[in-house]
KOLGU-4560 file (N, C-alpha, C; in nm, 3 decimals, padded with zeros to 5 digits):
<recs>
<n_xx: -00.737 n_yy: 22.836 n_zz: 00.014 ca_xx: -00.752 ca_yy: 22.807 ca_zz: -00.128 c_xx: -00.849 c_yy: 22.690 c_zz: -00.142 mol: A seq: 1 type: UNK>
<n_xx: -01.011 n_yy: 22.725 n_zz: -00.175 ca_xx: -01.057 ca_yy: 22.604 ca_zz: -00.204 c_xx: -01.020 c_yy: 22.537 c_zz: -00.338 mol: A seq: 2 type: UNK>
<n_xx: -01.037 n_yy: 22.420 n_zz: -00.372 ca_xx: -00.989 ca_yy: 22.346 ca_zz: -00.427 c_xx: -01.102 c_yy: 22.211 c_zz: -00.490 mol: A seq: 3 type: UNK>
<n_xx: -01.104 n_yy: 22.200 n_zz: -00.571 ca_xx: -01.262 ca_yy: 22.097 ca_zz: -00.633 c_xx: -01.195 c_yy: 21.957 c_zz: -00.675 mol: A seq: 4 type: UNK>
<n_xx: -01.223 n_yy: 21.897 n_zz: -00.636 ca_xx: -01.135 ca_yy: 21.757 ca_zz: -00.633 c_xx: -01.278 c_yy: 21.655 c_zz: -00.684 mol: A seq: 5 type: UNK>
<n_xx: -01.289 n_yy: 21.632 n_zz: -00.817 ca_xx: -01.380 ca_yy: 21.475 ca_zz: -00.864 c_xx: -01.327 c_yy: 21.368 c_zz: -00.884 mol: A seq: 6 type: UNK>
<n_xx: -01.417 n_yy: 21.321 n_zz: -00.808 ca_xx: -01.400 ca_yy: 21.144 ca_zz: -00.815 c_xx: -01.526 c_yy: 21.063 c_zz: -00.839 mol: A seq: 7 type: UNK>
<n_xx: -01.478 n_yy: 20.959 n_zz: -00.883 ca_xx: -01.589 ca_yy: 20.857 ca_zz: -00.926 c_xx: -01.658 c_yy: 20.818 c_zz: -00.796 mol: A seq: 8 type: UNK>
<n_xx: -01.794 n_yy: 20.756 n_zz: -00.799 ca_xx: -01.877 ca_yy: 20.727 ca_zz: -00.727 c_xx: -01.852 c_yy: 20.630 c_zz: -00.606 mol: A seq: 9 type: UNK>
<n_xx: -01.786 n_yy: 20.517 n_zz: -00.670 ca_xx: -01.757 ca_yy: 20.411 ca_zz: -00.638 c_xx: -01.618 c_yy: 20.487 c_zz: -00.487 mol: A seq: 10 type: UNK>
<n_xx: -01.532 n_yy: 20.561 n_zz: -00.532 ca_xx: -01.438 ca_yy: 20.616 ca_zz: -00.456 c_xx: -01.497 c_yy: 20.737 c_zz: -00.316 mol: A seq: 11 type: UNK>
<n_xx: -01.617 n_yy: 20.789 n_zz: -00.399 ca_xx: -01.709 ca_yy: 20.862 ca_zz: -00.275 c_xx: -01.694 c_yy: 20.788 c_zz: -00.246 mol: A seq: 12 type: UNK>
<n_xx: -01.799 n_yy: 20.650 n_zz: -00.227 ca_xx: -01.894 ca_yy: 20.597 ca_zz: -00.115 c_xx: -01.819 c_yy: 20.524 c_zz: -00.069 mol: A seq: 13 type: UNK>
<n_xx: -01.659 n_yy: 20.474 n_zz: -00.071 ca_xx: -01.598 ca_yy: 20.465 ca_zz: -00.030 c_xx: -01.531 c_yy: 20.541 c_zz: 00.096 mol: A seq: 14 type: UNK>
<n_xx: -01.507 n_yy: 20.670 n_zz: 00.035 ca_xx: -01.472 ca_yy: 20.762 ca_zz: 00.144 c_xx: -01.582 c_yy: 20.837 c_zz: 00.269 mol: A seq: 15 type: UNK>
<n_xx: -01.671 n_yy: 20.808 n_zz: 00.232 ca_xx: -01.806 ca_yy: 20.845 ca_zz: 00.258 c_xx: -01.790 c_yy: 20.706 c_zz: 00.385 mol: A seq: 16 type: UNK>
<n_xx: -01.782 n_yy: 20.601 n_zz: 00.365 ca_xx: -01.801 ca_yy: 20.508 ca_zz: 00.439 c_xx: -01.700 c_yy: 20.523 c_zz: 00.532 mol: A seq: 17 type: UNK>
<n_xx: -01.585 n_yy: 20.545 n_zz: 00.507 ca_xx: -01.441 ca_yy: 20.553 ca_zz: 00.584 c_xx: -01.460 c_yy: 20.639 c_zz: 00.710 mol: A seq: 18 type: UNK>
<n_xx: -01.574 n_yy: 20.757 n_zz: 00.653 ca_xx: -01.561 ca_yy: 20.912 ca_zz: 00.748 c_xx: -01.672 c_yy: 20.869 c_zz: 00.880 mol: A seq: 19 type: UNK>
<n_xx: -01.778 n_yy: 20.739 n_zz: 00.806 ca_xx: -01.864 ca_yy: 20.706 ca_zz: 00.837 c_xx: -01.791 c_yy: 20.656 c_zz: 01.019 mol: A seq: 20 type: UNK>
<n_xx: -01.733 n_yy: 20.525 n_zz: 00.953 ca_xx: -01.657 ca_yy: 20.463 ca_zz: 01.078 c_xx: -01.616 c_yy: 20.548 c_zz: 01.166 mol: A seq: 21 type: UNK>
<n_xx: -01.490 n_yy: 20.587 n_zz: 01.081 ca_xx: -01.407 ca_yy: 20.692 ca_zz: 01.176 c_xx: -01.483 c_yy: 20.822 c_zz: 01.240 mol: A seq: 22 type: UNK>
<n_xx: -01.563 n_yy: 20.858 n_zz: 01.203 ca_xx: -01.638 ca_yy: 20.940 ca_zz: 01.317 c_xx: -01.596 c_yy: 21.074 c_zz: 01.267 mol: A seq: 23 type: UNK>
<n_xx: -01.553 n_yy: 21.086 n_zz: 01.103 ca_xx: -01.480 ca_yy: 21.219 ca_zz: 01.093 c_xx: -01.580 c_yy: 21.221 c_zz: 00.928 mol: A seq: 24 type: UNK>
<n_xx: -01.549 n_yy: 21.331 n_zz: 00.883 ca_xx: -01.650 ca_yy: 21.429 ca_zz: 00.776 c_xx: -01.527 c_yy: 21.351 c_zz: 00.627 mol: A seq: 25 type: UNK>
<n_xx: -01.610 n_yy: 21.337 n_zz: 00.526 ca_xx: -01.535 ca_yy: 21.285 ca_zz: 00.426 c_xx: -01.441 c_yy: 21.390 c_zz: 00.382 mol: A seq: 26 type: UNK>
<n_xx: -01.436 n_yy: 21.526 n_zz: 00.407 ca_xx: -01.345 ca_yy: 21.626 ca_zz: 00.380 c_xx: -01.217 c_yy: 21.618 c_zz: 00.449 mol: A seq: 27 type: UNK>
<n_xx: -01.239 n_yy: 21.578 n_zz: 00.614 ca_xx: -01.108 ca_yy: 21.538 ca_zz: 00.706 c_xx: -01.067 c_yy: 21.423 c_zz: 00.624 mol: A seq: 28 type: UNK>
<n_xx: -01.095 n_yy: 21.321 n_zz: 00.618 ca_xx: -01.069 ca_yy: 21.192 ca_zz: 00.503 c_xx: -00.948 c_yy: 21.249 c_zz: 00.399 mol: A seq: 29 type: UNK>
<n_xx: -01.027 n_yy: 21.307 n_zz: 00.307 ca_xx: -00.948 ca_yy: 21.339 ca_zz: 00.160 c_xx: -00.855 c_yy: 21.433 c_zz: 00.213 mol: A seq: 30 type: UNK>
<n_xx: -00.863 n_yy: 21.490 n_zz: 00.303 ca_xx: -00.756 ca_yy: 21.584 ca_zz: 00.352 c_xx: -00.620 c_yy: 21.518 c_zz: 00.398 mol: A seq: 31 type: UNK>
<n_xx: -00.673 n_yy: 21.394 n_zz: 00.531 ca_xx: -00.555 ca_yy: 21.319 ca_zz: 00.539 c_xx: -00.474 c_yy: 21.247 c_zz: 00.469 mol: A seq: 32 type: UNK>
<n_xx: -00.603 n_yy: 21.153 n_zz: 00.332 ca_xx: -00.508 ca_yy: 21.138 ca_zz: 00.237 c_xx: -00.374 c_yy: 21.187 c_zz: 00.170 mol: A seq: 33 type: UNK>
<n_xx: -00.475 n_yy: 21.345 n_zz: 00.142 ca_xx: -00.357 ca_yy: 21.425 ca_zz: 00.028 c_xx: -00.262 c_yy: 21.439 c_zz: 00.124 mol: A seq: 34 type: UNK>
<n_xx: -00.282 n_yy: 21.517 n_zz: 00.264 ca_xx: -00.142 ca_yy: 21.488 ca_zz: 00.305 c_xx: -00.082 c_yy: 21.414 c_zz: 00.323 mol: A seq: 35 type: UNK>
<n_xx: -00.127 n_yy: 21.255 n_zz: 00.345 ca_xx: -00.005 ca_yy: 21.126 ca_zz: 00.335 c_xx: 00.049 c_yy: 21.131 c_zz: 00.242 mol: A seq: 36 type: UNK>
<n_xx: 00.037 n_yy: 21.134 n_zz: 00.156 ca_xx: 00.046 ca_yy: 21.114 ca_zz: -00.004 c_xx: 00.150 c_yy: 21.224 c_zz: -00.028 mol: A seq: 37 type: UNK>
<n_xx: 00.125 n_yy: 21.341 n_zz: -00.011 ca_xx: 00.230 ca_yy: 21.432 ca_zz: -00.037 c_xx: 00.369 c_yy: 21.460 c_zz: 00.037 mol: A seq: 38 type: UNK>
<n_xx: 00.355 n_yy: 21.398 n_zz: 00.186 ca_xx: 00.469 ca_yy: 21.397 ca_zz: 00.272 c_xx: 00.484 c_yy: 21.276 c_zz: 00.216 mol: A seq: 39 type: UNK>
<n_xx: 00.467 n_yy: 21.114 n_zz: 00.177 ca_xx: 00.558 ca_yy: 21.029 ca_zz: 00.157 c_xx: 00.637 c_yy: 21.045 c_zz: 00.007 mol: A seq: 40 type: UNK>
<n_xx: 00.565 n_yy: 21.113 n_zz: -00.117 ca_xx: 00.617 ca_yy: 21.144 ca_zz: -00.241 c_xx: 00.720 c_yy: 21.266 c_zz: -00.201 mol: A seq: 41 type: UNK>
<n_xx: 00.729 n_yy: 21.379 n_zz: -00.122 ca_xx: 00.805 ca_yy: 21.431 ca_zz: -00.073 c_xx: 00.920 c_yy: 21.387 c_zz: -00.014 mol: A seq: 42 type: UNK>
<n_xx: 00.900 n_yy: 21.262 n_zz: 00.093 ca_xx: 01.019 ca_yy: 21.180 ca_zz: 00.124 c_xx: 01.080 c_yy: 21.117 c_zz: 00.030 mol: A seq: 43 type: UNK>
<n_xx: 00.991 n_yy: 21.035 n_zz: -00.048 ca_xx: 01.031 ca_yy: 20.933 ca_zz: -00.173 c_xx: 01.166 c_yy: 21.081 c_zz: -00.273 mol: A seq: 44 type: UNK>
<n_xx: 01.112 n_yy: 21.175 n_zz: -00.291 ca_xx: 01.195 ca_yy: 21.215 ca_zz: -00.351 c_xx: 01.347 c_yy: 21.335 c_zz: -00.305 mol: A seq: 45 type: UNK>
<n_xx: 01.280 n_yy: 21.336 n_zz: -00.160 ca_xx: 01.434 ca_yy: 21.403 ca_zz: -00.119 c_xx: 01.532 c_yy: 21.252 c_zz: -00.123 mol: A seq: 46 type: UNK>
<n_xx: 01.467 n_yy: 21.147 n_zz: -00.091 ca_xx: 01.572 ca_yy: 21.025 ca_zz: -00.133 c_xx: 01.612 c_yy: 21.008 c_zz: -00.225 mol: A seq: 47 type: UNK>
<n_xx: 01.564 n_yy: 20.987 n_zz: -00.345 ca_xx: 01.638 ca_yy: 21.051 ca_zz: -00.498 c_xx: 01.696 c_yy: 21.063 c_zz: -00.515 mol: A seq: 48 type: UNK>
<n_xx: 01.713 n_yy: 21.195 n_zz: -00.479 ca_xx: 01.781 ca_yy: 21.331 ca_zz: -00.476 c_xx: 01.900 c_yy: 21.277 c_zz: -00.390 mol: A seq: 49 type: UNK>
<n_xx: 01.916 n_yy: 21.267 n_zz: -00.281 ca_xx: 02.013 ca_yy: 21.176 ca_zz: -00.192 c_xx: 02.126 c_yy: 21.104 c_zz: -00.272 mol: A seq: 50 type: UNK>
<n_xx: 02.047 n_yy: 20.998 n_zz: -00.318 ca_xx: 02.069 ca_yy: 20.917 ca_zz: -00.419 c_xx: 02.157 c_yy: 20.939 c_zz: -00.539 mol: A seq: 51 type: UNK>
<n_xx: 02.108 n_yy: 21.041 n_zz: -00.603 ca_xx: 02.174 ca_yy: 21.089 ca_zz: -00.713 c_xx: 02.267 c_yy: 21.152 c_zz: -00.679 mol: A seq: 52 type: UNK>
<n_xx: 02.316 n_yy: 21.225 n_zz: -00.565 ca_xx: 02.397 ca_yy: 21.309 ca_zz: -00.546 c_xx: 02.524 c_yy: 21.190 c_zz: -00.504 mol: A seq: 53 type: UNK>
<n_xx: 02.496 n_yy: 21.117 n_zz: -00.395 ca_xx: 02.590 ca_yy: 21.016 ca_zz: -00.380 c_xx: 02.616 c_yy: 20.955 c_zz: -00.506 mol: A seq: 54 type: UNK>
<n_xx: 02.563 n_yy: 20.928 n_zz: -00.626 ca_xx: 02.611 ca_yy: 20.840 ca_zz: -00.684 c_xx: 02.727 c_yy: 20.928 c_zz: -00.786 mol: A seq: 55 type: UNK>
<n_xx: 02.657 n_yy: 21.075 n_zz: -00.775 ca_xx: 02.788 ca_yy: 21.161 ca_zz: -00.855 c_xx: 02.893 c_yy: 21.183 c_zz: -00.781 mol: A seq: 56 type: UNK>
<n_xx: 02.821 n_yy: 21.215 n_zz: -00.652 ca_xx: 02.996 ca_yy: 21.189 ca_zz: -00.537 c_xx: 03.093 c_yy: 21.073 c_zz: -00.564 mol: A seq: 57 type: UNK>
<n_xx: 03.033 n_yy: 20.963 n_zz: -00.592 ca_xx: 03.126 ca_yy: 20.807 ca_zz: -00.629 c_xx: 03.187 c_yy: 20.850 c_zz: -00.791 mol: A seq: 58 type: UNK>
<n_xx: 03.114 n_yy: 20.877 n_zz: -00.884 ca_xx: 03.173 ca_yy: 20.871 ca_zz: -00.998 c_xx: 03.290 c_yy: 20.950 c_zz: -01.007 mol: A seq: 59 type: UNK>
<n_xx: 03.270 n_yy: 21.127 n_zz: -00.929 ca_xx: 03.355 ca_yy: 21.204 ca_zz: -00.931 c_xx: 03.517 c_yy: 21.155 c_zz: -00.823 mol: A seq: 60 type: UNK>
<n_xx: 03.476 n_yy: 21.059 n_zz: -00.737 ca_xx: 03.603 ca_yy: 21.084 ca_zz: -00.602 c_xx: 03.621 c_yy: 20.885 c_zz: -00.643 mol: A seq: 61 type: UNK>
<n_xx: 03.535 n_yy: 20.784 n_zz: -00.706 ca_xx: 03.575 ca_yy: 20.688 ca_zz: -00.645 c_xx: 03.539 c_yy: 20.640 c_zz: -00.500 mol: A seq: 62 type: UNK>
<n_xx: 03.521 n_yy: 20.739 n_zz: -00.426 ca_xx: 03.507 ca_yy: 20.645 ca_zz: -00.275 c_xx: 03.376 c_yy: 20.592 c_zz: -00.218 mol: A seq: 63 type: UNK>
<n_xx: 03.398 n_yy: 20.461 n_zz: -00.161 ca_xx: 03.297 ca_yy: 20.364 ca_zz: -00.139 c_xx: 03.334 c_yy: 20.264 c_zz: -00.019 mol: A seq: 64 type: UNK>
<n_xx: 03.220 n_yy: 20.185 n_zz: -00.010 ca_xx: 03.247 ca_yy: 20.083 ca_zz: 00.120 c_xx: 03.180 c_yy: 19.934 c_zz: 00.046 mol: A seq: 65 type: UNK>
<n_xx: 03.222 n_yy: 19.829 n_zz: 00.034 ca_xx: 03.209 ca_yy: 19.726 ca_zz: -00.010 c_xx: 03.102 c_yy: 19.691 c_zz: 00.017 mol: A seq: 66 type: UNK>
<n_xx: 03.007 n_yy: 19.601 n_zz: -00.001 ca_xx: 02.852 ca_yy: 19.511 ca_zz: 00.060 c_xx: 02.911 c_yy: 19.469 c_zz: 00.167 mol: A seq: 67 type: UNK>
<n_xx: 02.989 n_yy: 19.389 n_zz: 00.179 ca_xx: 03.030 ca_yy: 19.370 ca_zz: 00.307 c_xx: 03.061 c_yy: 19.407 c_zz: 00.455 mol: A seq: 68 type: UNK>
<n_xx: 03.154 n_yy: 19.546 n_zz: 00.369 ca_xx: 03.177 ca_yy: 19.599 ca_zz: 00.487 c_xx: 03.018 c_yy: 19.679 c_zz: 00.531 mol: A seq: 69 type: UNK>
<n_xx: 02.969 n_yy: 19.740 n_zz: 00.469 ca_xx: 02.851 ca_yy: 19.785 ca_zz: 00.516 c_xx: 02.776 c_yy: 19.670 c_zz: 00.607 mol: A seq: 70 type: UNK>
<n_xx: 02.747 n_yy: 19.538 n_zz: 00.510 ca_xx: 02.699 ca_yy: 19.468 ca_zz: 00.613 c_xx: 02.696 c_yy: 19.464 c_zz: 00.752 mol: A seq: 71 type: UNK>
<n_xx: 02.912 n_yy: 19.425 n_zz: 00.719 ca_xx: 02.900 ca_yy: 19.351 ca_zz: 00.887 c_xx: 02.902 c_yy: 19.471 c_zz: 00.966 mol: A seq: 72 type: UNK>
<n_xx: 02.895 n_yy: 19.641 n_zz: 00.927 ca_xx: 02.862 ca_yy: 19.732 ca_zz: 01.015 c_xx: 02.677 c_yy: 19.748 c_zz: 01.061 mol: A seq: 73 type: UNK>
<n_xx: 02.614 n_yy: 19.729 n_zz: 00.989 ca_xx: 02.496 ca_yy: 19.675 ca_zz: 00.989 c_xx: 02.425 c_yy: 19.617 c_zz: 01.054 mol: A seq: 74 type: UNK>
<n_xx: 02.518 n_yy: 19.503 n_zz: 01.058 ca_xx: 02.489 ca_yy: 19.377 ca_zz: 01.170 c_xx: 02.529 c_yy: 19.446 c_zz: 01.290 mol: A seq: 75 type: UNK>
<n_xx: 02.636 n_yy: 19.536 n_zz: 01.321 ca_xx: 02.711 ca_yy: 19.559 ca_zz: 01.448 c_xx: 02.586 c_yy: 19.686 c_zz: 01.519 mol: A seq: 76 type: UNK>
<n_xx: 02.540 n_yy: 19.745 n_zz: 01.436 ca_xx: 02.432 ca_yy: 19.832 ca_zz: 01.517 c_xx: 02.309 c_yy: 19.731 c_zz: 01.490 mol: A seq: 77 type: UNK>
<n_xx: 02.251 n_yy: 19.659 n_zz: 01.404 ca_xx: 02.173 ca_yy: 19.585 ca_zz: 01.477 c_xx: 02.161 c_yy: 19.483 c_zz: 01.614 mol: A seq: 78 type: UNK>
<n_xx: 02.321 n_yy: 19.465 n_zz: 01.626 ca_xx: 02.318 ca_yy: 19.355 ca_zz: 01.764 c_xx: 02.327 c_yy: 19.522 c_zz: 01.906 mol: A seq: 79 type: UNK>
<n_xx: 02.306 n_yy: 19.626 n_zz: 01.846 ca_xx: 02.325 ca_yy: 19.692 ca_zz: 01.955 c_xx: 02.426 c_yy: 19.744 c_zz: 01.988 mol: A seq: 80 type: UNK>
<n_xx: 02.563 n_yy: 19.688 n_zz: 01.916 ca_xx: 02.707 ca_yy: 19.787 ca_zz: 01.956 c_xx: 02.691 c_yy: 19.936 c_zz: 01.901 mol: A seq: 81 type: UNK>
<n_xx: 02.787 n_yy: 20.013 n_zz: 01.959 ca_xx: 02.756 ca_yy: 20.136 ca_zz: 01.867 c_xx: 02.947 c_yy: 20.101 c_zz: 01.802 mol: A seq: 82 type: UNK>
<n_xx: 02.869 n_yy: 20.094 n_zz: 01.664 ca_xx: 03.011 ca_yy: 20.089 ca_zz: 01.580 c_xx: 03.030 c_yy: 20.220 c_zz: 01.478 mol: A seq: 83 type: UNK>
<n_xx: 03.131 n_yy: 20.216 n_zz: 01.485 ca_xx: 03.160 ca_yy: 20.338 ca_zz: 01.401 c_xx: 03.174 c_yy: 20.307 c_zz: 01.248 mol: A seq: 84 type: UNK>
<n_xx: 03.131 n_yy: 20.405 n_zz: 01.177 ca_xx: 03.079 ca_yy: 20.430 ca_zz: 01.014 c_xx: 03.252 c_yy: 20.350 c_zz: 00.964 mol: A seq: 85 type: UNK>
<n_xx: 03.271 n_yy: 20.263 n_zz: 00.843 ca_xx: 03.373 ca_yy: 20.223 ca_zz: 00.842 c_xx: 03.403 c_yy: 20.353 c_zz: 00.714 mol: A seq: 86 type: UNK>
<n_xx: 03.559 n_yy: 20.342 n_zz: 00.719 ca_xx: 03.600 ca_yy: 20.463 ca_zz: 00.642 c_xx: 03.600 c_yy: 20.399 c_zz: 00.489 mol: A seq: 87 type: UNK>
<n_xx: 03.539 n_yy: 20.535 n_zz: 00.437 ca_xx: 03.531 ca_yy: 20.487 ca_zz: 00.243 c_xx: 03.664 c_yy: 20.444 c_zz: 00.212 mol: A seq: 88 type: UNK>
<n_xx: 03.688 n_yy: 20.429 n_zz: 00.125 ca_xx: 03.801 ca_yy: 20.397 ca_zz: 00.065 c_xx: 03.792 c_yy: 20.350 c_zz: -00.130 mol: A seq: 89 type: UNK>
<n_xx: 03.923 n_yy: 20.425 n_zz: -00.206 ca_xx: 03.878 ca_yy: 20.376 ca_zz: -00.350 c_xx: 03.881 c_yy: 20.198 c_zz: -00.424 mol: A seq: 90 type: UNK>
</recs>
């Protein structure tokens, strides 16, 4: 599927310069862009989504883990223990 993508001048010779360095065609360029761009807005929004679902899981059941307790589990896999997930509770 080709695809016609305009941009201002200033953003060519930008990308133009980029392909320059890197040793690659300003088309590989805009290509890698769009795909960064679309796999991190893709991540950004299966997290969301994540997000929203846990927060209807809490409204509907109540169950949760304090700042705390998350913390000091937090802290316990950052020093390297393997600690276990502490249990929700309402």
């Amino acid at each position: 599927m080709a695809t016609s993508v305009k941009i201002d001048n200033e953003l060519k010779s930008r990308v133009q310069h980029l392909a320059e360095t890197r040793h690659r065609s300003p088309h590989w360029i805009m290509c890698e862009a769009i795909r960064d761009y679309v796999e991190r807005e893709e991540k950004r929004e299966s997290f969301k989504q994540d997000a929203l679902r846990a927060w209807e899981a809490y409204q509907e059941n109540g169950l949760h883990l304090t700042l705390e307790e998350a913390d000091v589990w937090l802290a316990k896999l950052e020093a390297g223990e393997d600690a276990e997930l502490p249990k929700c509770h309402i």
